[in-house]
N, C-alpha and C positions, 0 to 999 in steps of 0.2 A: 366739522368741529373747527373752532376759528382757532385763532392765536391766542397764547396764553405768555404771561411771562411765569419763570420759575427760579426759586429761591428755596436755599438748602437753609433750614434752626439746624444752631449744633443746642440750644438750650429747649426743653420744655416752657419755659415762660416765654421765649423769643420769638416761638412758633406761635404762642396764644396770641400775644401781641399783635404781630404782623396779619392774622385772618383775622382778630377781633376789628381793626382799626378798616377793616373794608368788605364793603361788604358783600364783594364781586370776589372773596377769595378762598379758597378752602384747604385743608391739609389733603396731601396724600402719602401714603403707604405703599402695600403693597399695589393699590391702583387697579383689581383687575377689577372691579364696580365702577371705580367713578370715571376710568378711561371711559364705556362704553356711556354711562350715562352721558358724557359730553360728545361722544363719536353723535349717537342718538338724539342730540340736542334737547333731553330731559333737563340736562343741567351747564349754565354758561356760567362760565369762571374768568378774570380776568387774571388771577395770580393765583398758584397754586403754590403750598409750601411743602416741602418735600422733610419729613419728619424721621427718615427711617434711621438717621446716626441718634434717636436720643436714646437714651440708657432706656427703654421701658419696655423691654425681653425676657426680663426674667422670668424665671416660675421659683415658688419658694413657700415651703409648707411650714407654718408656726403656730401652735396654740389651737390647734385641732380646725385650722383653715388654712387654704393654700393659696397666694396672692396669683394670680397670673396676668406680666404685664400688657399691654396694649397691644406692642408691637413683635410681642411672641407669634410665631406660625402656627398655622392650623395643623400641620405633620408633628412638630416636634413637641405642642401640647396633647396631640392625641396618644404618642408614643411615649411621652413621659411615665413614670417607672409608676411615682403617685397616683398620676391619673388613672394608670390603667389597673392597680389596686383598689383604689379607694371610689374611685369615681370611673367605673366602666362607661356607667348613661353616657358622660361626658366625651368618652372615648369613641363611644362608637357613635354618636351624635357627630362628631368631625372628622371621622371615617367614612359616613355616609356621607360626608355634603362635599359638593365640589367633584374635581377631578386631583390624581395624585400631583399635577402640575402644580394649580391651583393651591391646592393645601399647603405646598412647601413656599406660593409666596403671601397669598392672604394673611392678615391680621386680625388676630382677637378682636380688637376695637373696631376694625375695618367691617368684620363680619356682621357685626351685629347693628352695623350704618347701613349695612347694603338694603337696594331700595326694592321693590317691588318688580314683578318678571312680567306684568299685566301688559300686552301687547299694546293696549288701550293707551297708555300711560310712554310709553317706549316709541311709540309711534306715534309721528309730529300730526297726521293728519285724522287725528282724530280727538273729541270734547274729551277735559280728561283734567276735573278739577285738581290731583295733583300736581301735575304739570302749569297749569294756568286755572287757579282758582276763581270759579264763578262761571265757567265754561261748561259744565256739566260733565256726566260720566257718562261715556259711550259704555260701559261694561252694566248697567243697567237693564239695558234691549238688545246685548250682541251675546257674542258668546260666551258663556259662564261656567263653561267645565273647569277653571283654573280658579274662579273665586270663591272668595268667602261665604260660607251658611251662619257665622256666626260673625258678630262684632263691627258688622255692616252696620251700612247708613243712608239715606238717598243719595249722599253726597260720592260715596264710594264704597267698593265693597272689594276691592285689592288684597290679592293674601303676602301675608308678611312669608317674607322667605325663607329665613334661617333657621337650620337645624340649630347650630350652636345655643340660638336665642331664646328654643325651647327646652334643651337642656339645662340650660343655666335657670331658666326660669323655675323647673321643679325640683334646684337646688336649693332655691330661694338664696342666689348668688347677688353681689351689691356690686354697683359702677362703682369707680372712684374716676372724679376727673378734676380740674384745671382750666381754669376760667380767668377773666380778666377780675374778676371779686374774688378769687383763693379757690380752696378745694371744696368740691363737695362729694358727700357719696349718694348714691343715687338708688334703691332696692330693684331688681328687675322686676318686681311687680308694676311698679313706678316708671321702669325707663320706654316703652313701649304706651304707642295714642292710640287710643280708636279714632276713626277720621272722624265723625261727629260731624259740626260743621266746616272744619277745618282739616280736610286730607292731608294737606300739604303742609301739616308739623304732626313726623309721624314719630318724635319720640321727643325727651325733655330735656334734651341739649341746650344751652343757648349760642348764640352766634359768638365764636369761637372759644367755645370749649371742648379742653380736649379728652377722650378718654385716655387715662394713665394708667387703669389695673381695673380687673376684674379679681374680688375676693369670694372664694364657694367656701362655704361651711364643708365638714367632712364629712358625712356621713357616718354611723355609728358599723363598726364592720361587719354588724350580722344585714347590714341593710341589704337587700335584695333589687337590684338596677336593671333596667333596660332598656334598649331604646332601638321601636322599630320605626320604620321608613317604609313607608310604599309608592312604588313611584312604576310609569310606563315601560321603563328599561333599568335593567342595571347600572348602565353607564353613567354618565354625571346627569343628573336630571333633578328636578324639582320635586319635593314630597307633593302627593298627590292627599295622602293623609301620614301624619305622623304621630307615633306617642313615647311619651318620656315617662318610666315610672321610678319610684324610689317607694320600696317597702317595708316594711319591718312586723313580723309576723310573732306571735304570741302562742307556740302550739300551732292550731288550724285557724285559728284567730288574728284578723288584721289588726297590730295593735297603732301602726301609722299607717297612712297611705297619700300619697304626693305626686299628683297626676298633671303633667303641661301635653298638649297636642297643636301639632301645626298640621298646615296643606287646609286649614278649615276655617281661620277666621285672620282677623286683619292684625290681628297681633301674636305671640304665642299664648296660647290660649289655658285660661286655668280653669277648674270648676270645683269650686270648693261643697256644694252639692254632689256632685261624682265620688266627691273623696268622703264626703259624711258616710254614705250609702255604706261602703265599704268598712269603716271604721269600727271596732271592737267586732266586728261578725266574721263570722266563718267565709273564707273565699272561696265560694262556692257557686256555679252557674247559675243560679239563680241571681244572688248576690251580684254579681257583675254585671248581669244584663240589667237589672234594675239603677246600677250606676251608668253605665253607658245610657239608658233613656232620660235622664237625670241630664248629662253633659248635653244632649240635644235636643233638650226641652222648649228652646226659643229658636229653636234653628231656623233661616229660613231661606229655602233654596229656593233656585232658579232651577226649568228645565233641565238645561245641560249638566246641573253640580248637583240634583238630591241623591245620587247614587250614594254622596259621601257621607250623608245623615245616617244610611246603614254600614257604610265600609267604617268608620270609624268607631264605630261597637263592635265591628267583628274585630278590625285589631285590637280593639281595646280586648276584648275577650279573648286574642291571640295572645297578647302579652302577663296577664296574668293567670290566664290560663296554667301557663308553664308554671304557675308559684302555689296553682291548688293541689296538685297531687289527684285531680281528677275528680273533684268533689262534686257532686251535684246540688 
């Protein structure tokens, strides 16, 4: 990692300013991503601006949604009183990720920056159009148990990392951020790329804008939430498949259903198909497996990663499982 110069904004506009105006420079936070990205040499900075005095901490529930700022941690949102009533998915989505170190310095905003774990990508000696676009993707013909079956490209097939960014996602939760042109708000449908031709703009940021708040709607309180992980070890480890659900049940009857999955595609992944299936019918095994074929109906794996074309129905089928009452 070379030199860097560093510089503290006490202002939100001071920090946009100072990374807008170069373009060799970036914020940091809690830093445990972007240190390693530049130990790694994934990413060279010439001026980092150090953001963590601005006011954008809070958490703060109004109008049947709860604002949660940037630079709030991943421990003290997950252990929030709201979140772990109203929004468990959420709670235990930043429970699972990371380690407890981790959590208590990570950022909301930070998390949902954090770049990809693809060996390919991390390490300098290998083609790896994120890192140097036009170069190619070594994870094409190497090993592919850690990538994507869904939302790939020739260009890349890198799985997005974040739990949080799949939770939020089957909130249907909105960025708010801070740009050198004013605010905008951003939907997480929205805030997440497929690489397409372009790996290497993996969300809709512009150059120096900053996130200042994530807003999730509330869910309604009979809503029924979960969110499992499955990963190689308990310990801090990468979802190998993940699923986020939010339900709302009518009788034996699904009368919402709101399904995001990571550990499987290159962003958090939605499938508004998966959730039709399910929709006004009875949640019943049959019912489920026919959404889960549905969610993996374009999949398209590699040797090492089709194990996940079925692990990802059976968790899917683990997680609502628990909300049929055993129905066939």
């Amino acid at each position: 990692m070379r030199d860097f110069a560093y510089a503290r904004a006490s202002r939100a506009e001071e920090a946009v300013q100072l990374v807008a105006r170069r373009a060799d420079a970036a914020f940091v936070a809690g830093g445990t991503d972007l240190l390693n990205l530049m130990k790694d040499g994934a990413e060279d900075h010439d001026l980092v601006i150090d953001i963590n005095h601005l006011p954008l901490a809070g958490i703060e529930e109004s109008e049947g949604r709860l604002r949660i700022g940037a630079l709030a941690r991943m421990a003290d949102v997950a252990l929030h009183p709201v979140v772990r009533r109203r929004l468990p998915v959420l709670s235990q989505a930043l429970l699972a990720g990371a380690s407890p170190q981790i959590r208590h310095m990570a950022s909301i905003g930070g998390n949902l920056l954090q770049r990809t774990r693809c060996w390919y990508f991390r390490g300098k000696d290998f083609a790896c159009n994120k890192r140097e676009p036009g170069t190619g993707c070594a994870a094409q013909e190497g090993r592919s148990r850690w990538h994507a079956i869904l939302g790939g490209s020739d260009h890349c097939i890198a799985v997005h990392p974040s739990d949080l960014a799949v939770a939020l996602r089957v909130l249907d939760a909105t960025v708010h951020t801070l740009g050198p042109g004013g605010t905008r708000t951003i939907a997480m449908a929205d805030f997440h790329l497929e690489p397409g031709h372009t790996p290497h703009l993996e969300n809709a940021l512009r150059h120096g804008e900053l996130i200042t708040a994530v807003e999730v709607p509330l869910p309604a309180p009979d809503a029924r939430q979960r969110y499992l992980k499955l990963r190689d070890r308990a310990a801090f480890e990468f979802a190998v498949v993940s699923v986020a659900v939010v339900l709302r049940m009518n009788g034996r009857t699904v009368d919402e259903a709101r399904l995001a999955f990571g550990g499987i595609a290159t962003r958090p992944w939605h499938s508004p198909e998966a959730e039709a299936a399910l929709r006004g019918k009875p949640l019943t095994e049959r019912n489920i497996a026919a959404a889960g074929r549905l969610l993996v109906q374009d999949a398209q794996p590699r040797e090492d990663n089709k194990f996940k074309v079925e692990l990802v129905q059976r968790a899917l089928q683990d997680v609502l499982g628990r909300f049929s009452g055993g129905s066939r």
